[in-house]
C-alpha positions in Angstrom: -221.1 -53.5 188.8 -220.4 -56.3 186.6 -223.7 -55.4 184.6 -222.9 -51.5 184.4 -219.2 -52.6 182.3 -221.3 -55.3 180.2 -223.4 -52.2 179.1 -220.5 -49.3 178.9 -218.3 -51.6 177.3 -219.8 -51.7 174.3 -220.6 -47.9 174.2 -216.7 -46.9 174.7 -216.0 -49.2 172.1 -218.7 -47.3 169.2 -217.9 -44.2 170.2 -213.7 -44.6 169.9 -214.7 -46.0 166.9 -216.2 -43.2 165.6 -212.9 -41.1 166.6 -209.9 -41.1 163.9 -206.8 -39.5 164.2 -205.8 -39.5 160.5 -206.1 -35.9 158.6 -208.6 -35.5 156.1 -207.4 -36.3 152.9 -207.1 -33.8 150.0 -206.8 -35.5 146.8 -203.4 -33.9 144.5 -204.4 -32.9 141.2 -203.5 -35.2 138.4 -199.9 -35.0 136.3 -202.0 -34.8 133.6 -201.2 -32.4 131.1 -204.2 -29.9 129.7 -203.8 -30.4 125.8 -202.5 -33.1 123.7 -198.7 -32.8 122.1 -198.4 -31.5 119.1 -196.0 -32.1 116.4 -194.1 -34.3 113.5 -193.8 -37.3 116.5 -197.3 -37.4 117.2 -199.1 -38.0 114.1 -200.4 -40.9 113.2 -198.2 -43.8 111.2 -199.7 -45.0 108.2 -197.0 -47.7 106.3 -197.7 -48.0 102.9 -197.2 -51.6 102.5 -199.0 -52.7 105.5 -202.2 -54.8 104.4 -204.6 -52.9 106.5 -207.9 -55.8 106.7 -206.1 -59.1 105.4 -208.0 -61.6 103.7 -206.9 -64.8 105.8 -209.4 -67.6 106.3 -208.9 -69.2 109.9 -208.7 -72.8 108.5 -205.5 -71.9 106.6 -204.4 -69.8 110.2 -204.3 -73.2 112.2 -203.1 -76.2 110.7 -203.8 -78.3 113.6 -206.9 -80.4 112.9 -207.7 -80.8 116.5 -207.9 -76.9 117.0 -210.1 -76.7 113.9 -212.1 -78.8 115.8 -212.0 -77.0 118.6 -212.9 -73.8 117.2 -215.8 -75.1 115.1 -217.2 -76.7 118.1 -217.2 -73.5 119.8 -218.6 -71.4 116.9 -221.2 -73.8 116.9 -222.2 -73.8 120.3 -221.8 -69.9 121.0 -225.1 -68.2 121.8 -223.6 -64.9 122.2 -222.2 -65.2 118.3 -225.3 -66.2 117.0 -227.5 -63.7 118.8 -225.2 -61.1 117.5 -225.3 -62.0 113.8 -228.9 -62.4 114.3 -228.8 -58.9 115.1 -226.9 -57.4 112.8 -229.3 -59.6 109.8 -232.0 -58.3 111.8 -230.6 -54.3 111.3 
């Protein structure tokens, strides 16, 4: 007897596992709307005295010296950088 629930035990237990008593799920469609907006509010902003690609060399951008430090240390040491400029020499 004891063997016979060592063996069904285990079935009872894969087979209510297998059961579920949740409804199948059905996925709402997204609030997304079909087409972009149109109109005046949607165009894109273009200031006119906005510097678009300033000019500003990092060494004046941080006056710290330690963080110059820093930074050329890790410019130095990054693999990734220098693979990419070899790259795009190498194009």
């Amino acid at each position: 007897m004891n063997k016979r629930i060592r063996l069904l035990l285990p079935g009872i237990v894969l087979v209510l596992a297998g059961c579920t008593l949740a409804p199948k799920y059905t996925q709402p469609a997204a609030p997304v709307p079909d087409a972009w907006p149109t109109g005046p509010a949607y165009t894109a902003a273009t200031p006119t005295n906005a510097v678009v690609n300033p000019d500003l060399n990092w060494l004046e951008f941080f006056p710290d010296e330690k963080m110059r430090q820093v930074i050329r240390l890790a410019l130095a040491n990054n693999r990734d950088l220098r693979v990419a400029a070899l790259n795009v020499e190498r194009a």
